[in-house]
PQR file with spaces between the fields and no chain letter, atoms N, CA, C, O and H, PARSE charges and radii, in Angstrom:
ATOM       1  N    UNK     1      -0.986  -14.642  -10.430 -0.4000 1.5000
ATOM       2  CA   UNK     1       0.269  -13.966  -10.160 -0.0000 2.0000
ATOM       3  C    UNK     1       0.667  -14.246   -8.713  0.5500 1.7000
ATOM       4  O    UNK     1      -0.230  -14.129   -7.879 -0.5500 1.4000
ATOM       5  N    UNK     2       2.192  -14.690   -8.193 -0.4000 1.5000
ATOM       6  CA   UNK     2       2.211  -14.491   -6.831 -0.0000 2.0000
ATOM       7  C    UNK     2       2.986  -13.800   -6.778  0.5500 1.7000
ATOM       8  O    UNK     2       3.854  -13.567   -7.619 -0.5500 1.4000
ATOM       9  H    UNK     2       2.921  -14.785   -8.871  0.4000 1.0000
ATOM      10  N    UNK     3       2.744  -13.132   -5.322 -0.4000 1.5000
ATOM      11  CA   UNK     3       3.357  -11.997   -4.699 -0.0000 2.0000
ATOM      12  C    UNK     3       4.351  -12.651   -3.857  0.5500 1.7000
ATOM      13  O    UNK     3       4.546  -13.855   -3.693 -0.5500 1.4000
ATOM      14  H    UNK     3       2.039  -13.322   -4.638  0.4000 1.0000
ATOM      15  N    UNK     4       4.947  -11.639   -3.353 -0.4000 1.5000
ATOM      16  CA   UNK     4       5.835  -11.613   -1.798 -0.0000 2.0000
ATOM      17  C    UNK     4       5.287  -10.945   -1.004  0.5500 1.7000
ATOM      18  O    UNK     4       5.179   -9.726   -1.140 -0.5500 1.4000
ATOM      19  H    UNK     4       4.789  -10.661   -3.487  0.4000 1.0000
ATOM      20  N    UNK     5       4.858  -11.554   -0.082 -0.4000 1.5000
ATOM      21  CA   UNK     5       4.398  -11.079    1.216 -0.0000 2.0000
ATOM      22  C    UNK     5       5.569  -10.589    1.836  0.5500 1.7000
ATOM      23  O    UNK     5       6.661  -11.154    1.904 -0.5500 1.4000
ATOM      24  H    UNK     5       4.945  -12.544    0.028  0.4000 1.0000
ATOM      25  N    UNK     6       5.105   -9.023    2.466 -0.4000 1.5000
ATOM      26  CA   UNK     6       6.046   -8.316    3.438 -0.0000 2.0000
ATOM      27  C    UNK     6       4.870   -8.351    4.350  0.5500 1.7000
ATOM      28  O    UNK     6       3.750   -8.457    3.851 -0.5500 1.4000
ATOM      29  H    UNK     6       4.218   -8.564    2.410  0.4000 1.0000
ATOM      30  N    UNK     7       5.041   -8.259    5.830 -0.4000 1.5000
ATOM      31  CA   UNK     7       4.642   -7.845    6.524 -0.0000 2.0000
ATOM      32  C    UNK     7       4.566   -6.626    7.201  0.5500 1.7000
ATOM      33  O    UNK     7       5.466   -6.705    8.037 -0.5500 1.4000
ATOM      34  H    UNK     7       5.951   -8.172    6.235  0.4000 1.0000
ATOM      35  N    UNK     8       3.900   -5.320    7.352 -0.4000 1.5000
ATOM      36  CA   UNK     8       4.299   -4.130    7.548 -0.0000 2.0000
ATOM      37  C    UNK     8       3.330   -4.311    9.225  0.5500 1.7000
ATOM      38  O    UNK     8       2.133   -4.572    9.343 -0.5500 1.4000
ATOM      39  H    UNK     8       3.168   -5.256    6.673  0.4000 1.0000
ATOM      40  N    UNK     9       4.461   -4.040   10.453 -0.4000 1.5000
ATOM      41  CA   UNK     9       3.062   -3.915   11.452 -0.0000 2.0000
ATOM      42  C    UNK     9       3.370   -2.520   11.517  0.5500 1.7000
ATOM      43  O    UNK     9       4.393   -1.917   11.192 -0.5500 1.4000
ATOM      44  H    UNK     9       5.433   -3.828   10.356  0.4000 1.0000
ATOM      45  N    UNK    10       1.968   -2.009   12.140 -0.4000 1.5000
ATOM      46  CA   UNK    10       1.829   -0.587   12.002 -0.0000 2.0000
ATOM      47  C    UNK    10       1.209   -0.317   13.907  0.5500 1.7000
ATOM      48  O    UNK    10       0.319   -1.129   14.161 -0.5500 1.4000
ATOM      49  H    UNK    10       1.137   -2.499   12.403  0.4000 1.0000
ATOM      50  N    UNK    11       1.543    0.617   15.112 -0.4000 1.5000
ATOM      51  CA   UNK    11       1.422    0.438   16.127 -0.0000 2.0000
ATOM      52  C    UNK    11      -0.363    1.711   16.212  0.5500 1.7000
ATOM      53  O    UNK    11      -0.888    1.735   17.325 -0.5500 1.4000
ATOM      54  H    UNK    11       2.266    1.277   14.905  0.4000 1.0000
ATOM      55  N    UNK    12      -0.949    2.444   15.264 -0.4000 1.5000
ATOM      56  CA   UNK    12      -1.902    2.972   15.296 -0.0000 2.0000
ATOM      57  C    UNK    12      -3.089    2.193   14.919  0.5500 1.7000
ATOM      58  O    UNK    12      -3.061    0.965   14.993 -0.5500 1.4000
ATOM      59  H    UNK    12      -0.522    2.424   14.360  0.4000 1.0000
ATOM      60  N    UNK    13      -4.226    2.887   14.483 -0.4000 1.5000
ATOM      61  CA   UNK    13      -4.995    2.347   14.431 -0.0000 2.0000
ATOM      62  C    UNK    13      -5.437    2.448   12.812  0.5500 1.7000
ATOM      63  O    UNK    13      -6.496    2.038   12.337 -0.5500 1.4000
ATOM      64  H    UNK    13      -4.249    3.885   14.423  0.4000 1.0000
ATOM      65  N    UNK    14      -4.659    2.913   12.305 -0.4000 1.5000
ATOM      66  CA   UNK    14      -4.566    2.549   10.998 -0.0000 2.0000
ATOM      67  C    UNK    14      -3.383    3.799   10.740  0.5500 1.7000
ATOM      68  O    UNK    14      -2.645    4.523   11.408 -0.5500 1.4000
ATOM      69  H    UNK    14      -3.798    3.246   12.691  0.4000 1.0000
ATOM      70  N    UNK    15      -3.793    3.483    9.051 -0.4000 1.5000
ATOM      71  CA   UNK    15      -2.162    4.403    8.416 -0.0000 2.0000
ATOM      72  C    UNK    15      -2.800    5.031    7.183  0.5500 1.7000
ATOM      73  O    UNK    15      -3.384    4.157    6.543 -0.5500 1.4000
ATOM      74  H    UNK    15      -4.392    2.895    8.508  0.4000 1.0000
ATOM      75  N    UNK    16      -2.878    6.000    6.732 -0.4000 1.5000
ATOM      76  CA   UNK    16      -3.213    6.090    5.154 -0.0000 2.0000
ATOM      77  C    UNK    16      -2.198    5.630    4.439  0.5500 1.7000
ATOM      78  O    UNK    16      -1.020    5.428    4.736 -0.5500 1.4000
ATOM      79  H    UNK    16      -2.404    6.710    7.252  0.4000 1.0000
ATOM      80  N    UNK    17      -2.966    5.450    3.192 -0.4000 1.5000
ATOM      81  CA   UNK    17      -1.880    4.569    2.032 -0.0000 2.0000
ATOM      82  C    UNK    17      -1.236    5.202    1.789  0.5500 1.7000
ATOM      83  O    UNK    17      -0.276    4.551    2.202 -0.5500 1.4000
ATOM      84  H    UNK    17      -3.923    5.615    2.951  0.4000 1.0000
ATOM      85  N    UNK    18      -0.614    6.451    1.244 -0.4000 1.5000
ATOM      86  CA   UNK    18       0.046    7.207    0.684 -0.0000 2.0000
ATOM      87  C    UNK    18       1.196    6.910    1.873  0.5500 1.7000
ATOM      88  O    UNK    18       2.246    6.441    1.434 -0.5500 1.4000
ATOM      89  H    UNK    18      -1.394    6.979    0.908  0.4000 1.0000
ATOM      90  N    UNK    19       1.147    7.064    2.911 -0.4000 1.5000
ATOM      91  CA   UNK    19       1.943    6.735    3.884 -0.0000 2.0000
ATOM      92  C    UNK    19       2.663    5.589    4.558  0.5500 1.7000
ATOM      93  O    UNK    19       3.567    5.526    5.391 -0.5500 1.4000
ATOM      94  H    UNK    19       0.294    7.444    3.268  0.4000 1.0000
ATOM      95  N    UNK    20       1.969    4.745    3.926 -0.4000 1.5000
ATOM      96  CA   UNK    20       1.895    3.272    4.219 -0.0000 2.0000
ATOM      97  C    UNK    20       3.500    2.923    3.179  0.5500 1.7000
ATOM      98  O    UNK    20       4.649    2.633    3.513 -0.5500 1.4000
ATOM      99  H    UNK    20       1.234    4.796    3.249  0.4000 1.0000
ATOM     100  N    UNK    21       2.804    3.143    1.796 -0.4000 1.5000
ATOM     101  CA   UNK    21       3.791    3.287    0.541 -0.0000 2.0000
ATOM     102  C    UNK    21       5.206    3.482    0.998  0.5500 1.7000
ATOM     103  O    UNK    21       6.078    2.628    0.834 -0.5500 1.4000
ATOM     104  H    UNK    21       1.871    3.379    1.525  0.4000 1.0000
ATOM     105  N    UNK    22       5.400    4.651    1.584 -0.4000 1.5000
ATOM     106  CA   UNK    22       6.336    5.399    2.113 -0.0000 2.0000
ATOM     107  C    UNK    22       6.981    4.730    3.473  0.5500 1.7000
ATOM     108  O    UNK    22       8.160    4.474    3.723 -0.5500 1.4000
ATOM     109  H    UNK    22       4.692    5.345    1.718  0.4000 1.0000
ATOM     110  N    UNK    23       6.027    4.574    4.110 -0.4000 1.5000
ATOM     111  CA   UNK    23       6.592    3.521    5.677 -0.0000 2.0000
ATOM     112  C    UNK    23       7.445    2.107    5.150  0.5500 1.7000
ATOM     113  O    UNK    23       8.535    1.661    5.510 -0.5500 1.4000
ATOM     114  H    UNK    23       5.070    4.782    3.907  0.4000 1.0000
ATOM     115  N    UNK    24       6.689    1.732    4.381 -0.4000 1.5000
ATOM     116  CA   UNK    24       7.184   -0.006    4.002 -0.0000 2.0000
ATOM     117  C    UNK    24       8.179    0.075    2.871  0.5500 1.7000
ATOM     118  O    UNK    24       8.398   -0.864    2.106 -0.5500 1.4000
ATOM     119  H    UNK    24       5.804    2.094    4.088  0.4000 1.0000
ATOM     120  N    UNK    25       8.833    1.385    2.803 -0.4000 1.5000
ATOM     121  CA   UNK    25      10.187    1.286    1.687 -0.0000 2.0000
ATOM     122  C    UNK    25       9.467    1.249    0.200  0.5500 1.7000
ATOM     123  O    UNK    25      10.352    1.225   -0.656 -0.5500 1.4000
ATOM     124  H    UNK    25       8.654    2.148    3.424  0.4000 1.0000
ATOM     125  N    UNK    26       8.157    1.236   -0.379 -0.4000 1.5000
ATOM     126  CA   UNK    26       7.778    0.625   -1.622 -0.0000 2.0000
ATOM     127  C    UNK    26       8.263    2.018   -2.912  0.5500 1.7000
ATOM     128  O    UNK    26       8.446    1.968   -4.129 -0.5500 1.4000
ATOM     129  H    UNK    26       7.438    1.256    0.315  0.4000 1.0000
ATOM     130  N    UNK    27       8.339    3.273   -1.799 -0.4000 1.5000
ATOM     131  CA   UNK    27       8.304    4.843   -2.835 -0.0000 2.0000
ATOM     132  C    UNK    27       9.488    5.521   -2.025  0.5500 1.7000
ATOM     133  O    UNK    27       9.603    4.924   -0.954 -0.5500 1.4000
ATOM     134  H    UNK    27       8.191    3.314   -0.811  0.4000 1.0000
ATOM     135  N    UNK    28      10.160    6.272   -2.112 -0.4000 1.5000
ATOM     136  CA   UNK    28      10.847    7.380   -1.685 -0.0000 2.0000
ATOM     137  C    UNK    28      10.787    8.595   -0.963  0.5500 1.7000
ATOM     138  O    UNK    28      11.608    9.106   -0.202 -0.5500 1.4000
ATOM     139  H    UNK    28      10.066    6.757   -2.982  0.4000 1.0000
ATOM     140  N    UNK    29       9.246    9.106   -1.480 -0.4000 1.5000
ATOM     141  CA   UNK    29       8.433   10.005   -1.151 -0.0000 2.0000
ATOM     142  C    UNK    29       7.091   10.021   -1.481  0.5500 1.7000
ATOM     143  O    UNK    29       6.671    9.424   -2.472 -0.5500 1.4000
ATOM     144  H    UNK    29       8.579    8.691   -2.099  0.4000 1.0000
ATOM     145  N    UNK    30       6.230   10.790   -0.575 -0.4000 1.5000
ATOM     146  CA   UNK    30       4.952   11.155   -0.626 -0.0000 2.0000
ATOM     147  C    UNK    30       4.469   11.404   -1.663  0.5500 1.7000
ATOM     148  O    UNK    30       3.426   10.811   -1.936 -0.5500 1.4000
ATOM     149  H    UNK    30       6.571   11.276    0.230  0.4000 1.0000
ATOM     150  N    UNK    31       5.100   12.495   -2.770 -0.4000 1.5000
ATOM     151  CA   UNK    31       4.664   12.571   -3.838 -0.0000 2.0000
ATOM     152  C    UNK    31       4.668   11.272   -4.831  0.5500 1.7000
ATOM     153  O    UNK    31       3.647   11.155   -5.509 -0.5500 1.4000
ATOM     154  H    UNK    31       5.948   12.977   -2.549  0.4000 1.0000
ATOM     155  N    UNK    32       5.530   10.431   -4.981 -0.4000 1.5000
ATOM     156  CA   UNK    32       5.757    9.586   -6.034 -0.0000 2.0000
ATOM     157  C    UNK    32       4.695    8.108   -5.217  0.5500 1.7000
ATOM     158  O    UNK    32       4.687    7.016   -5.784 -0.5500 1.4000
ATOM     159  H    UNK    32       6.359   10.526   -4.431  0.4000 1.0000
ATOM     160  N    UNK    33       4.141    8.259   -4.298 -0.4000 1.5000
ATOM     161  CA   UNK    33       3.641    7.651   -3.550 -0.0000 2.0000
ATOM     162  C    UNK    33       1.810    8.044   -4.362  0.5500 1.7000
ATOM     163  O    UNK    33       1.140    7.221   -4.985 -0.5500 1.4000
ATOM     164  H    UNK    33       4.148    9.146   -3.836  0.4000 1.0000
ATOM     165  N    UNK    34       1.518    9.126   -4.149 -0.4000 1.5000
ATOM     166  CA   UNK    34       0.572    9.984   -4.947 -0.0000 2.0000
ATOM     167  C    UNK    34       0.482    9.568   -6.137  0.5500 1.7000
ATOM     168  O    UNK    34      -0.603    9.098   -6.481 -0.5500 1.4000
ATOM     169  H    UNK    34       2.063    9.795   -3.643  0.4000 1.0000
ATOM     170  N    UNK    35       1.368    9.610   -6.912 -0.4000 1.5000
ATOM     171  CA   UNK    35       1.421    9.336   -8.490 -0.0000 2.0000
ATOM     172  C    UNK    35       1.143    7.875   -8.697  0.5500 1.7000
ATOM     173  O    UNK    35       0.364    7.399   -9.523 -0.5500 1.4000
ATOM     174  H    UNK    35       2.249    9.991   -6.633  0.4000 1.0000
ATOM     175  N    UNK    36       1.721    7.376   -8.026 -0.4000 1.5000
ATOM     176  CA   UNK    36       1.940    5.894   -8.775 -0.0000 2.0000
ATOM     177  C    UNK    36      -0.346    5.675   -8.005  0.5500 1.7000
ATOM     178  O    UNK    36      -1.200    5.427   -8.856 -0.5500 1.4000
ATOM     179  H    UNK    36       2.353    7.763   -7.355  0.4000 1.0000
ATOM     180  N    UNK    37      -0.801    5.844   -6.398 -0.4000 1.5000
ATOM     181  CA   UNK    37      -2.171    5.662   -6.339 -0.0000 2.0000
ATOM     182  C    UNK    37      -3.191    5.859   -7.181  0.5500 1.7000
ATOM     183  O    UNK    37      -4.237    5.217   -7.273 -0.5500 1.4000
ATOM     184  H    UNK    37      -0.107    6.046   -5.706  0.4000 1.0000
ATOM     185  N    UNK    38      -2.587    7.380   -8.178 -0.4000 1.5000
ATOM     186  CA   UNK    38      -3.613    8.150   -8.993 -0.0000 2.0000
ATOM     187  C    UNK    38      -3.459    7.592  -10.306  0.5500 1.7000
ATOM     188  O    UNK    38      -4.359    7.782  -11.124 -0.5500 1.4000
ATOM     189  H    UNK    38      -1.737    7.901   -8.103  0.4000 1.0000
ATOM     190  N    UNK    39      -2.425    6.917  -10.624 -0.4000 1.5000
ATOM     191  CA   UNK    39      -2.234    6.205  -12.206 -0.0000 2.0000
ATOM     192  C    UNK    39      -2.799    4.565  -11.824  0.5500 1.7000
ATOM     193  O    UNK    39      -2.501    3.668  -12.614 -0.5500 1.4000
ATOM     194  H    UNK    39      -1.694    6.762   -9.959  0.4000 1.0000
ATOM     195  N    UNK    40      -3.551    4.268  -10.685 -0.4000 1.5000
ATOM     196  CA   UNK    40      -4.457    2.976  -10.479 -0.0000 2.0000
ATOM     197  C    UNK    40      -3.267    1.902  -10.162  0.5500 1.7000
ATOM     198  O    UNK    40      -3.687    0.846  -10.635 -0.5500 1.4000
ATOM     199  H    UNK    40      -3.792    4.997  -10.044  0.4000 1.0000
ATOM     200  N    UNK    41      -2.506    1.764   -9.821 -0.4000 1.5000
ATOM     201  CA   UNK    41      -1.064    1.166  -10.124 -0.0000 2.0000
ATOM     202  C    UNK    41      -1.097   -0.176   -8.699  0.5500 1.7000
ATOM     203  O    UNK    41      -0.676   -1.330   -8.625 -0.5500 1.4000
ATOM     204  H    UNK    41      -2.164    2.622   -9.436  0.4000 1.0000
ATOM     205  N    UNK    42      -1.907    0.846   -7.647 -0.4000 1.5000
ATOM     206  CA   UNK    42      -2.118   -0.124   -6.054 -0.0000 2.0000
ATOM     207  C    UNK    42      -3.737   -0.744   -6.026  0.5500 1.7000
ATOM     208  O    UNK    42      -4.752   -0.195   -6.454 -0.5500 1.4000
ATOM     209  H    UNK    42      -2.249    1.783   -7.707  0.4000 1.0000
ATOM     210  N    UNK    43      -3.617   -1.846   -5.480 -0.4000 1.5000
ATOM     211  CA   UNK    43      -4.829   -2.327   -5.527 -0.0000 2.0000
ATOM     212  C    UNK    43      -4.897   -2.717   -3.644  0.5500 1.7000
ATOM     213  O    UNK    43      -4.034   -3.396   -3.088 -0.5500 1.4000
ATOM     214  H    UNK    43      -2.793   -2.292   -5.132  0.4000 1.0000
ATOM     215  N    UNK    44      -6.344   -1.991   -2.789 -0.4000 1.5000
ATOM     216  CA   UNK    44      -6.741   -2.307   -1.684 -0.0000 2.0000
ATOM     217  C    UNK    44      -7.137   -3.510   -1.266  0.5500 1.7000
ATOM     218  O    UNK    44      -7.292   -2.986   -0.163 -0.5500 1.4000
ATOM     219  H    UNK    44      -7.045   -1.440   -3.241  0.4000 1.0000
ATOM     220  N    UNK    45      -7.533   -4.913   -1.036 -0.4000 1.5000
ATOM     221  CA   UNK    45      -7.883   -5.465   -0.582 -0.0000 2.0000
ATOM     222  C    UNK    45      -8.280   -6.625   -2.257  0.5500 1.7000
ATOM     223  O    UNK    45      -9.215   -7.422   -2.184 -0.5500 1.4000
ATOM     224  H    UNK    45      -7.407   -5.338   -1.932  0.4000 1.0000
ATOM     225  N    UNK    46      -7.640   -6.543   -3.268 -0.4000 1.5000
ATOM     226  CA   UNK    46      -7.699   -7.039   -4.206 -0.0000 2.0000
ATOM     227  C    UNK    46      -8.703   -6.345   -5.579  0.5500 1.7000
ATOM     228  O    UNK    46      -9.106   -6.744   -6.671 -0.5500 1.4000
ATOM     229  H    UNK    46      -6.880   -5.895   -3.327  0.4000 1.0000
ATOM     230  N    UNK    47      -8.817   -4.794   -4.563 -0.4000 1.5000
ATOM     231  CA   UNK    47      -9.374   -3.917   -5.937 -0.0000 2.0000
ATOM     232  C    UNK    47      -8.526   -2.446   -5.882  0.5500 1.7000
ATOM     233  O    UNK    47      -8.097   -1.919   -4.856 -0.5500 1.4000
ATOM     234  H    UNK    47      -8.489   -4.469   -3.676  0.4000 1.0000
ATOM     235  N    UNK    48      -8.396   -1.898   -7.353 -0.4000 1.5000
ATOM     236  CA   UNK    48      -8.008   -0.873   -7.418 -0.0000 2.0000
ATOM     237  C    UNK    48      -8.460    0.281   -6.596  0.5500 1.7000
ATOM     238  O    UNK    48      -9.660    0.461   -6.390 -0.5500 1.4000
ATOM     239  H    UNK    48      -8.744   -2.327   -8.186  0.4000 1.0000
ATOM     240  N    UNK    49      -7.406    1.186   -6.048 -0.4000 1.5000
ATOM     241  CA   UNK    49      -7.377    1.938   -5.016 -0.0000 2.0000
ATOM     242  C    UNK    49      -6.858    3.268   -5.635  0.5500 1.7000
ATOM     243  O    UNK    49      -5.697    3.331   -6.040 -0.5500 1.4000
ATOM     244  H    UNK    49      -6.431    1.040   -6.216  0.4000 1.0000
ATOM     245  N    UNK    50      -7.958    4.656   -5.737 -0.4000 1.5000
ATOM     246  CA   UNK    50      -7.036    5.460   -5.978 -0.0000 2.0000
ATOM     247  C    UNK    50      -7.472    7.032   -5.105  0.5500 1.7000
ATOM     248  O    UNK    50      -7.745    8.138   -5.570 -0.5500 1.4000
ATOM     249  H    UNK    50      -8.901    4.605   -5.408  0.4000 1.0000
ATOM     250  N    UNK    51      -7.378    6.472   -3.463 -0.4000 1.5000
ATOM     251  CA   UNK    51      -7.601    7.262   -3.273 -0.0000 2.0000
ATOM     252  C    UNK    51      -6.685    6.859   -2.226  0.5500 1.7000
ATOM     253  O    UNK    51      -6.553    5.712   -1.799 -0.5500 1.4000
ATOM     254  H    UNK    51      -7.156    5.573   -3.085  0.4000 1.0000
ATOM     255  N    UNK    52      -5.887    8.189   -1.740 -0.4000 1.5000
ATOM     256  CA   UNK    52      -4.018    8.159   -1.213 -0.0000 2.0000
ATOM     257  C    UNK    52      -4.717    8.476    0.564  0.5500 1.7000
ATOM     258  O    UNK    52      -4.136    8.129    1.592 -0.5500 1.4000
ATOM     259  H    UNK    52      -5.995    9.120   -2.087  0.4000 1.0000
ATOM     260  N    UNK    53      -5.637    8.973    0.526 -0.4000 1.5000
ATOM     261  CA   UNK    53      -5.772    9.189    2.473 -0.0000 2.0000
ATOM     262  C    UNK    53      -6.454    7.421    2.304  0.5500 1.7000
ATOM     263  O    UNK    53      -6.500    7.041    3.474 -0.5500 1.4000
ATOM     264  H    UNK    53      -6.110    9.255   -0.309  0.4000 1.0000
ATOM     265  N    UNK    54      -6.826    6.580    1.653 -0.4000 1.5000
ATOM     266  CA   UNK    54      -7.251    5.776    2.267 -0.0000 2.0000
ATOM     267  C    UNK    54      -7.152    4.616    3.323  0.5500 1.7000
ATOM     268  O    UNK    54      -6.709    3.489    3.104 -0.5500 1.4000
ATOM     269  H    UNK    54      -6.788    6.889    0.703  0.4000 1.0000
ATOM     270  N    UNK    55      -7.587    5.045    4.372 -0.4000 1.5000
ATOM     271  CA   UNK    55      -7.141    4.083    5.404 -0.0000 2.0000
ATOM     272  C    UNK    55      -6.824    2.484    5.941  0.5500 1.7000
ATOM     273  O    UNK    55      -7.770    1.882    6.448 -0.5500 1.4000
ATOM     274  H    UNK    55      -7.947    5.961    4.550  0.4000 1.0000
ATOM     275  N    UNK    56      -5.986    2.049    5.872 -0.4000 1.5000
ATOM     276  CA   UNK    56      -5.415    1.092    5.858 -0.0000 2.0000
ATOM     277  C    UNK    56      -5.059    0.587    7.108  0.5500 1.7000
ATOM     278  O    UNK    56      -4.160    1.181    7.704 -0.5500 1.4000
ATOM     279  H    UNK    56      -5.218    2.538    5.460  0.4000 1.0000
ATOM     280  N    UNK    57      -5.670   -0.562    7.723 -0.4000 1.5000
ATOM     281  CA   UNK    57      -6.233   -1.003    9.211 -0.0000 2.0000
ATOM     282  C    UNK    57      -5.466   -2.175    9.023  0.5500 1.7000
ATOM     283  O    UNK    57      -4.993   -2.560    7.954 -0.5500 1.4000
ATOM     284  H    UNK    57      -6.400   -1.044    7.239  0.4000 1.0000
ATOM     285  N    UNK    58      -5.355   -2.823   10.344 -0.4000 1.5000
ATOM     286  CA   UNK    58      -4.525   -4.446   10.162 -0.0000 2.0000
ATOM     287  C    UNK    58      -5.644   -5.276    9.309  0.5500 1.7000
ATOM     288  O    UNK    58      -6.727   -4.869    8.888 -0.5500 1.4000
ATOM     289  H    UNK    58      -5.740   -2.510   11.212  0.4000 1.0000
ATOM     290  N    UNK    59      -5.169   -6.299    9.212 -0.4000 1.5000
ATOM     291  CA   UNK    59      -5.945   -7.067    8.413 -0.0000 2.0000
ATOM     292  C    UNK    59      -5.906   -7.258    6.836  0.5500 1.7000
ATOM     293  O    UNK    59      -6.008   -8.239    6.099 -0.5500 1.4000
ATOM     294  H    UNK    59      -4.289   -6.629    9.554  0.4000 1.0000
ATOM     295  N    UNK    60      -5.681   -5.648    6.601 -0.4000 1.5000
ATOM     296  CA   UNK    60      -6.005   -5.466    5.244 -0.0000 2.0000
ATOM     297  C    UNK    60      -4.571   -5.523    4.253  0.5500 1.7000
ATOM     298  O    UNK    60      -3.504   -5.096    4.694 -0.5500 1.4000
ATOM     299  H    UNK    60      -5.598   -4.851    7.200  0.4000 1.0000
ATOM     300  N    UNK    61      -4.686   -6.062    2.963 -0.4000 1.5000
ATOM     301  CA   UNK    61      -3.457   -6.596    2.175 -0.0000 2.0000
ATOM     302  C    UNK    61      -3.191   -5.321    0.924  0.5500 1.7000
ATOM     303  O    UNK    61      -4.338   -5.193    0.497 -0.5500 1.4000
ATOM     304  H    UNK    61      -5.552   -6.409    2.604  0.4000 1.0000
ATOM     305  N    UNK    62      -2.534   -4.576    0.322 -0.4000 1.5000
ATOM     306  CA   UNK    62      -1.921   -3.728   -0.558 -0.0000 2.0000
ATOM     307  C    UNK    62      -1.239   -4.652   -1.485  0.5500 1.7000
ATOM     308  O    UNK    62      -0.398   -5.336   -0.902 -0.5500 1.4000
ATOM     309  H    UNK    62      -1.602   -4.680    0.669  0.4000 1.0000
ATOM     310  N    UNK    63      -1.337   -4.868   -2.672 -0.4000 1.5000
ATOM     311  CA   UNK    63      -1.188   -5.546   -4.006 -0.0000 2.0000
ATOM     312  C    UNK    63      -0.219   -4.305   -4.593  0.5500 1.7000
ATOM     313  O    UNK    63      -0.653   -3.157   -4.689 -0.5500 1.4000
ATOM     314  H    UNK    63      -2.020   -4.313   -3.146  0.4000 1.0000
ATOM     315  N    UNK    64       0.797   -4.584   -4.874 -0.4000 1.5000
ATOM     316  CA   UNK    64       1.715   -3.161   -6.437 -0.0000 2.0000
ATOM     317  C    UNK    64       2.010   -4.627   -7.375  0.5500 1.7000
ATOM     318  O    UNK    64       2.675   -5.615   -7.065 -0.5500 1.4000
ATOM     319  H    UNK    64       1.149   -5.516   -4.796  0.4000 1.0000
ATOM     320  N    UNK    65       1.465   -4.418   -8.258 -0.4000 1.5000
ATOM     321  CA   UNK    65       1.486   -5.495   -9.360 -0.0000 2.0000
ATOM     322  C    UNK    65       2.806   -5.415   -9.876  0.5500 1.7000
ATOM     323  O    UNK    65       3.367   -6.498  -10.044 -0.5500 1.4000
ATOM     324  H    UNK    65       0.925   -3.616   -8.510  0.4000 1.0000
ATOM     325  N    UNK    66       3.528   -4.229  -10.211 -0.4000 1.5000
ATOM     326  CA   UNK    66       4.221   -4.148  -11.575 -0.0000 2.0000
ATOM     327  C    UNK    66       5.721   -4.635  -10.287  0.5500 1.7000
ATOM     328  O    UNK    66       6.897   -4.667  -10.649 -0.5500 1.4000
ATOM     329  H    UNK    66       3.072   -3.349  -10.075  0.4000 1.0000
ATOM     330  N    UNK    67       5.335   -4.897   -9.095 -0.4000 1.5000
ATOM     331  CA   UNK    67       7.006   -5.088   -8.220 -0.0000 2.0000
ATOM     332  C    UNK    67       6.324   -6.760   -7.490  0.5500 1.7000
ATOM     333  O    UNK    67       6.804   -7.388   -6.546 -0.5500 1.4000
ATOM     334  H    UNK    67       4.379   -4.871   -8.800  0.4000 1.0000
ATOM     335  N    UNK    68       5.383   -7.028   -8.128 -0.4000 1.5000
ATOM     336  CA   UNK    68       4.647   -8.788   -7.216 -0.0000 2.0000
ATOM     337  C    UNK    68       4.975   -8.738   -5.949  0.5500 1.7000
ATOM     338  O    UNK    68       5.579   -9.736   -5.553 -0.5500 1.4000
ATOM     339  H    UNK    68       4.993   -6.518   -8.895  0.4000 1.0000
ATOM     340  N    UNK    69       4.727   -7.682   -4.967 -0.4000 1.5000
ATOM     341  CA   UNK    69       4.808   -7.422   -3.400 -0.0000 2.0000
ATOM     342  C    UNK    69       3.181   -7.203   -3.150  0.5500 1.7000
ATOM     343  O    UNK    69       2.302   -6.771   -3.896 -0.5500 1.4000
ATOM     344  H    UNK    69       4.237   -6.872   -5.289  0.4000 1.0000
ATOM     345  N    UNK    70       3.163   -7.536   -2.208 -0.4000 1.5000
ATOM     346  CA   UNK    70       1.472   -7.796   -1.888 -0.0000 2.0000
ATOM     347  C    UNK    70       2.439   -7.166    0.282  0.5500 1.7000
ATOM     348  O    UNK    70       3.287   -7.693    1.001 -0.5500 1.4000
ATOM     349  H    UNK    70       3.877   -7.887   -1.602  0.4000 1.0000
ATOM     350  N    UNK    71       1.696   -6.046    0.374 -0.4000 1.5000
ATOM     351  CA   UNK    71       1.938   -5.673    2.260 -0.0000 2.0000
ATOM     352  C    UNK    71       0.667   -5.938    2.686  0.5500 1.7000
ATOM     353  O    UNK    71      -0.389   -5.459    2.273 -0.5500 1.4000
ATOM     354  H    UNK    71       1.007   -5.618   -0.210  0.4000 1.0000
ATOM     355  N    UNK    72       0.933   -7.056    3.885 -0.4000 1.5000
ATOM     356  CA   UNK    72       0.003   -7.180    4.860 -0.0000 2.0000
ATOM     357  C    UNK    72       0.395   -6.659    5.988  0.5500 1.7000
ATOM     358  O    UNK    72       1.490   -6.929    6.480 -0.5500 1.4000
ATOM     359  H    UNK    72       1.791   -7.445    4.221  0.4000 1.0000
ATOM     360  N    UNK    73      -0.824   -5.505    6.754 -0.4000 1.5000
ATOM     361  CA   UNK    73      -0.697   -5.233    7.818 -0.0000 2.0000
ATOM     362  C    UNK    73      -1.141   -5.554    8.522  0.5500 1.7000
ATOM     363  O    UNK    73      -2.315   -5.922    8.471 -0.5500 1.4000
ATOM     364  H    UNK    73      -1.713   -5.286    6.354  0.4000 1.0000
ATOM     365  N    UNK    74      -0.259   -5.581    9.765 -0.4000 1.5000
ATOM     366  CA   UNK    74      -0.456   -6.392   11.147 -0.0000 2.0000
ATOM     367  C    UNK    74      -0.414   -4.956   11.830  0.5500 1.7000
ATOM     368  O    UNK    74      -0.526   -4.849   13.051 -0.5500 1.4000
ATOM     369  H    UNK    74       0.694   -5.282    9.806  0.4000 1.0000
C-alpha cells in the first residue's frame, strides 16, 4: 500500500497520539481521535496502536490505513 507522507514537526519532546491525530488535521476532536485508536484503525511505527496517551517522539511514523496518510514526525 502507499501512503502520503505528511510531515507533522512537533517543537516538544514528544506528543501523545490522541493529540497528534488532532494536531495534524487527521480527526476533529479528541474524542473521535479516541475512537478511531480503540477500534485498532492507527498503526505506530508499522504496528497496531491502541493506546491514545502513546507517545510519539520525532522519528517515529503513524500509518491510518483506511485515508493511505502515513505522519512522520520531525
Amino acid at each position: 500500500m502507499t501512503y502520503k507522507q505528511r510531515e507533522v514537526k512537533i517543537t516538544s519532546e514528544f506528543i501523545k497520539l490522541d493529540q497528534l491525530l488532532k494536531f495534524a488535521g487527521i480527526v476533529e476532536t479528541g474524542g473521535i481521535g479516541k475512537e478511531i485508536i480503540l477500534e485498532e484503525r492507527i498503526k505506530v511505527n508499522g504496528e497496531i496502536c491502541t493506546m491514545r496517551g502513546k507517545k510519539i517522539r520525532a522519528g517515529d511514523k503513524v500509518q491510518i490505513d483506511e485515508i493511505k496518510t502515513e505522519l512522520v514526525v520531525k
